[in-house]
N, C-alpha and C positions, 0 to 999 in steps of 0.2 A: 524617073518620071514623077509629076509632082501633080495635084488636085486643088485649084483654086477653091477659095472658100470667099467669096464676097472680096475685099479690099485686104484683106489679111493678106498676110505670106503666104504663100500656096505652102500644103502640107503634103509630104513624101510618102509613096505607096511605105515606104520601110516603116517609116513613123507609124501611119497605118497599121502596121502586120506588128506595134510592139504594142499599140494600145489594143488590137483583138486580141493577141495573142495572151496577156494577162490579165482581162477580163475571163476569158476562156478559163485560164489556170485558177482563176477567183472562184467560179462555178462551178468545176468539173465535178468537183463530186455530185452537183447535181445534176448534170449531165450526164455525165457515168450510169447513175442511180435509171434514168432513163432510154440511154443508149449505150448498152455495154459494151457494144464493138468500141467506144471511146475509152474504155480502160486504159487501154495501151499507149493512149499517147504522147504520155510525159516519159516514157521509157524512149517511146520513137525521137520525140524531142529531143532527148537526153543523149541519144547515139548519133543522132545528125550533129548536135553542138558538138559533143567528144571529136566528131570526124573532121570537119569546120578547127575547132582549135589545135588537132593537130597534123591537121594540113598546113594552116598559118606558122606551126612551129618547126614542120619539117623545112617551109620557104625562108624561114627566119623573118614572116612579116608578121609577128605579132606585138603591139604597141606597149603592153600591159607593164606597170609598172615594176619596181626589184620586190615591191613584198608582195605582188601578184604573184610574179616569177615564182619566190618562194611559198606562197601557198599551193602552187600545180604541182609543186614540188614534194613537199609534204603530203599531198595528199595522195601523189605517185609511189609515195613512200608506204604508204598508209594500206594502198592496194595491194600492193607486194607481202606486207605483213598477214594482211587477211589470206591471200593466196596461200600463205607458207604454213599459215593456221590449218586452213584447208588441208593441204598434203601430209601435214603433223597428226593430225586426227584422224583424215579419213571419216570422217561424221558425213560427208559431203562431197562428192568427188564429180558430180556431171556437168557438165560446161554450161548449158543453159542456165538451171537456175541459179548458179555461181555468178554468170556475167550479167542476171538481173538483178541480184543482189548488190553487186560492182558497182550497176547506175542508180539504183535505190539509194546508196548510199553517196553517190555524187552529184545526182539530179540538181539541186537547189543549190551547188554552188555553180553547177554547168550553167544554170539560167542568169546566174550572176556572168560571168564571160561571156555569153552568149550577149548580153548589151552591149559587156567591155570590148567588144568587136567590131561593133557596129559605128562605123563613120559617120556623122551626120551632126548638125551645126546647131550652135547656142538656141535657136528661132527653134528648132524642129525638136528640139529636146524641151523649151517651155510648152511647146505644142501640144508634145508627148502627155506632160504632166498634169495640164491644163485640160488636158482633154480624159485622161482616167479619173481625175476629181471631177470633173461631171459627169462622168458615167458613174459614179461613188455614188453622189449626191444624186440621182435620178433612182437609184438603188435601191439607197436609204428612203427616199420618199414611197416608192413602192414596198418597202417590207412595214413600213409605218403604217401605210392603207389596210396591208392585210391583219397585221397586227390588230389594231381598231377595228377591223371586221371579225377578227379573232373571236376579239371581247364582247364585242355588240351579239352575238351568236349566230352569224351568220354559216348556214350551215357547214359549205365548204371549207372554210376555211377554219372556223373551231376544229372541224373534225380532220382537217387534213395538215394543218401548222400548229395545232400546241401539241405538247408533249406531255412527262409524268409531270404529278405534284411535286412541289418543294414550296417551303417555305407555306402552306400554306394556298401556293398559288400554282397556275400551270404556265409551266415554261414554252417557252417561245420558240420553235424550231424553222421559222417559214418552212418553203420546198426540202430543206434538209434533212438527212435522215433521223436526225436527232439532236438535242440545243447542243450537245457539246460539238460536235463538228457546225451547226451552226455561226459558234461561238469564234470560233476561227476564222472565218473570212473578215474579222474588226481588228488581225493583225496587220494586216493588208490595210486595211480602209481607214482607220484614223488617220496612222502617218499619213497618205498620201493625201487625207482633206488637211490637216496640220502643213505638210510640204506647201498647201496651194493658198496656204495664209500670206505665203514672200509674195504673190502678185497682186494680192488686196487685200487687207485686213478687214472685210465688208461683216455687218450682223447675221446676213442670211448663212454666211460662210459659219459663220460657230454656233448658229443652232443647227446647221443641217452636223456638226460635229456632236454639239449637245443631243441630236437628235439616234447619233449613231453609239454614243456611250449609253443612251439609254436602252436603246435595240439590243446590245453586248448586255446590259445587264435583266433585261427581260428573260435570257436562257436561266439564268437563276443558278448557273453555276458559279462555285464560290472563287475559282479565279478570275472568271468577268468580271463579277462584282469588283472583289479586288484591285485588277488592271483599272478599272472603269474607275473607282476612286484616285488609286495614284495618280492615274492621267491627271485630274481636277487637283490634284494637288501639285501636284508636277508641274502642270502648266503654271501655274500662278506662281507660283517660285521663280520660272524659269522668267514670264514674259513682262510679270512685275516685280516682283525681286531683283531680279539679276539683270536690269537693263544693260549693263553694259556689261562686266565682264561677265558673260553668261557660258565660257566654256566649261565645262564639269571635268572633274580630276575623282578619280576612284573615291577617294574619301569623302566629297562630298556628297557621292549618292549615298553613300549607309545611311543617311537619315530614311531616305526612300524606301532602301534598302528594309529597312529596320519595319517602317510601316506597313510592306509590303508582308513580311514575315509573320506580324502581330496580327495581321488579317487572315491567312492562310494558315496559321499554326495546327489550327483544331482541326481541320482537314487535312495538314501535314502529320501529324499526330495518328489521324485516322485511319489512314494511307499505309505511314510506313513501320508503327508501331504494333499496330493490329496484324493480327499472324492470316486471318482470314481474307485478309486482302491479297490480290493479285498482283497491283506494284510492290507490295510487301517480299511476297514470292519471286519478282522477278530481281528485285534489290539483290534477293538473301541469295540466289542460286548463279546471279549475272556473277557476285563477287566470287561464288565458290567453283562455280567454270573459270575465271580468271585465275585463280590457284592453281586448277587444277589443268591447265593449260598455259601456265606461266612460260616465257613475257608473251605471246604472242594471240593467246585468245585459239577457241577453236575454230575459226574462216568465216568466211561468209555463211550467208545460211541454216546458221545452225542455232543460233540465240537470238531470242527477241525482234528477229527482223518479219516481212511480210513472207518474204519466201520462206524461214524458217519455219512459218505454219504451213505453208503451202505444202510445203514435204513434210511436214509434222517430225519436226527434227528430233533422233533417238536420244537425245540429252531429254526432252520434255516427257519421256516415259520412262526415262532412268529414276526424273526427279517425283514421279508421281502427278504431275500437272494430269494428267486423262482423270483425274479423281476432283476436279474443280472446277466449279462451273464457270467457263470464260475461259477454261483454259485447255479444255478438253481436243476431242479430234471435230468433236462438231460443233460444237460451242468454242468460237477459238477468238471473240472479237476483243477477250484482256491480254492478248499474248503475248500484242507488239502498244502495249499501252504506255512505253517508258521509253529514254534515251540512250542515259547513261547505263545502264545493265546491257542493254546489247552492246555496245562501246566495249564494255568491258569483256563481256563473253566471248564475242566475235574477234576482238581486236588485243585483248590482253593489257598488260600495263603499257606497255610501247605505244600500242594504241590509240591509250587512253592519253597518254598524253604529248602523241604528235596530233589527235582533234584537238586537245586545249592550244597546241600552240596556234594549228590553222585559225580557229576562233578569235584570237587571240589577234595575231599578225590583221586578217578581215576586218576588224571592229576598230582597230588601231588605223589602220591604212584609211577608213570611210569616214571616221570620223575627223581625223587631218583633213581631206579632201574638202569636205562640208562643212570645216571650220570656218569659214567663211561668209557663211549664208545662215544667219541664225533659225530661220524658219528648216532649212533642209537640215543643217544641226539638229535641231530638236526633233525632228521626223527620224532621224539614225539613231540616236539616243532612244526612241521607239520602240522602236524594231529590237534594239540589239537588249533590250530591259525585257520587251515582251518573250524572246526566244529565248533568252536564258534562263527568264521568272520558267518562263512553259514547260521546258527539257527536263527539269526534274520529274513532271510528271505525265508526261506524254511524249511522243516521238521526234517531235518537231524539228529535227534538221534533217529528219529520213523521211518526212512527211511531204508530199504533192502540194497539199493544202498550201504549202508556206513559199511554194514556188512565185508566185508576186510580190510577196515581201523580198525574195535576194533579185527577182527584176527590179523593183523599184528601187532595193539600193545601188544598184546599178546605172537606173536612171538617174540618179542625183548625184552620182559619182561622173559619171561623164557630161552631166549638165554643167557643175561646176569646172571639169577639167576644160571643157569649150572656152569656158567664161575664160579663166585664165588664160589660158593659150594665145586668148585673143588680144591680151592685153598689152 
């Protein structure tokens, strides 16, 4: 069933249910923060698509291409391992929070399949696209108002959207519980205003972008800031520079690469050199549960993940973590503050590095696909710059938050395969 919109192509309830649906995932933590019965529902999500994809593979109707194939693959691999972590240690043995930890840990690429499923034609995927970069930009306009009412002292709104000092200044959290998760939803939202530069290069389109790196750098965190610069420099490389061959080959980004480091360093530095830090702790003890659970990690549940605090897993009082603030039994919001250490705890070296290949095969497969469409190009290059800059120091392929970012590249993955198809 389809919904006429004036003289346009009529727009499909499906189309519909992909632009709420990851608007919804854009939000949720502030949703959440306000209706907790909504915690669950990226879990719920998460076990409908798992059921959905392998229903279609039990009929043999799933479309998905051979390095999809082989990332379900890998990543069926990947679950197995964690299981056998599981039964090897015993740290963990109840079915419930093992199988939430299972989707915790595959949510954000299930949302990626969960588009790659979805049948629907060139017209209703620019529709798609077309239509989340105005609800982006209507967003951005409203966190701008409150921001500016921020500053003006309006009471509400000072006292309910800035956050701690830095820098001198107070950072910017809107409705969020805090600038850093804040900060997060501008992984999401640049690409897909950048994505919507391929259907008009118009001025209002790249200040409502200018509008949205400045929003990212108001949390006054130092990898906003950061991302927020490379953008600006990325982009001009990319759209003035590189007019024609603008594909990127690994070597070419170290220069980014390099920039991106020389920004972050002193905070890199601060993180993981300093013993007082809790990424510091989760580096030092993710590697020496990976020893000391070699090759397979000790399961799910047990290192750096959400459930891991939930049970308050007995590796976190072996290592003394109850003695740290952030890491304790009630204080516990640094505990799943990293990627790669839980990867490694939970999952071992095998682990570790059948998620590099999954990543790896992912970023390779979207970016071929998108090579095509310089504007969708450079919105994947995005994405896949921001989640790997991010993983070193935060959760972010286990993270909810990032759930729009692997729909969206989904959506430009099957926009383009339409395009083609069609040809």
């Amino acid at each position: 069933m389809k919904i006429k919109a004036g003289n346009r192509e009529p727009i499909s309830f499906k189309a519909l249910a992909v632009i709420a649906l990851t608007m919804f995932f854009a939000f949720e933590r502030v949703l959440v923060s306000r209706w907790g019965i909504l915690r669950y529902s990226d879990e719920i999500f998460a076990l409908i698509v798992l059921g959905k994809i392998s229903l279609m593979a039990w009929r043999k109707s799933n479309k998905y291409a051979k390095a999809e194939t082989e990332i379900i693959l890998l990543m069926g691999i990947l679950l197995a391992v964690g299981l056998c972590g599981n039964g090897r240690s015993r740290i963990l043995l109840q079915a419930v929070p093992v199988f939430t930890d299972v989707l915790s840990t595959v949510k954000i690429f299930l949302s990626y399949y969960w588009i790659r499923s979805l049948r629907l034609g060139k017209s209703q995927w620019d529709r798609i696209i077309r239509g989340l970069a105005a609800l982006v930009r209507l967003s951005v306009a409203v966190m701008m108002l409150f921001y500016v009412a921020s500053l003006a002292g309006v009471p509400y709104a000072e006292k309910s959207m800035l956050g701690e000092v830095r820098m001198g200044m107070r950072s910017y959290r809107f409705f969020f519980n805090n600038p850093g998760n804040f900060s997060k939803i501008f992984y999401f939202f640049i690409p897909i205003l950048s994505a919507d530069l391929y259907y008009r290069k118009s001025l209002s389109k790249k200040i409502f972008i200018a509008m949205g790196l400045f929003l990212w750098m108001s949390t006054l965190r130092s990898r906003a800031i950061a991302f927020a610069l490379c953008y600006i420099v990325f982009s001009f490389c990319f759209f003035k520079i590189r007019k024609e061959s603008y594909k990127m080959k690994p070597i070419q980004m170290m220069p980014l690469g390099a920039m991106a480091l020389v920004l972050g360093w002193k905070q890199m530095i601060y993180y993981f050199q300093n013993e007082s830090q809790t990424r510091h702790q989760l580096l030092k003890y993710g590697i020496i549960t990976m020893r000391e659970y070699f090759p397979i990690g000790a399961g799910f549940g047990t290192y750096g993940s959400d459930v891991a605090i939930q049970e308050y897993s007995m590796l976190y009082s072996r290592y003394g973590f109850e003695e740290i603030y952030g890491m304790g039994r009630v204080h516990t919001h640094f505990l799943n503050d990293n990627y790669w250490p839980m990867i490694m705890g939970q999952f071992g070296m095998i682990g570790l590095l059948l998620v590099c290949a999954i990543l790896y095969k992912f970023y390779r497969f979207n970016l071929r696909i998108t090579g095509e469409n310089k504007c969708f190009y450079f919105a994947t290059l995005l994405m896949a710059g921001f989640l790997l800059a991010s993983s070193i120091a935060s959760k972010s392929y286990s993270e909810y938050s990032m759930m729009p970012v692997f729909i969206l590249h989904g959506i430009l993955a099957q926009r383009e395969l339409s395009s083609q198809s069609r040809k």
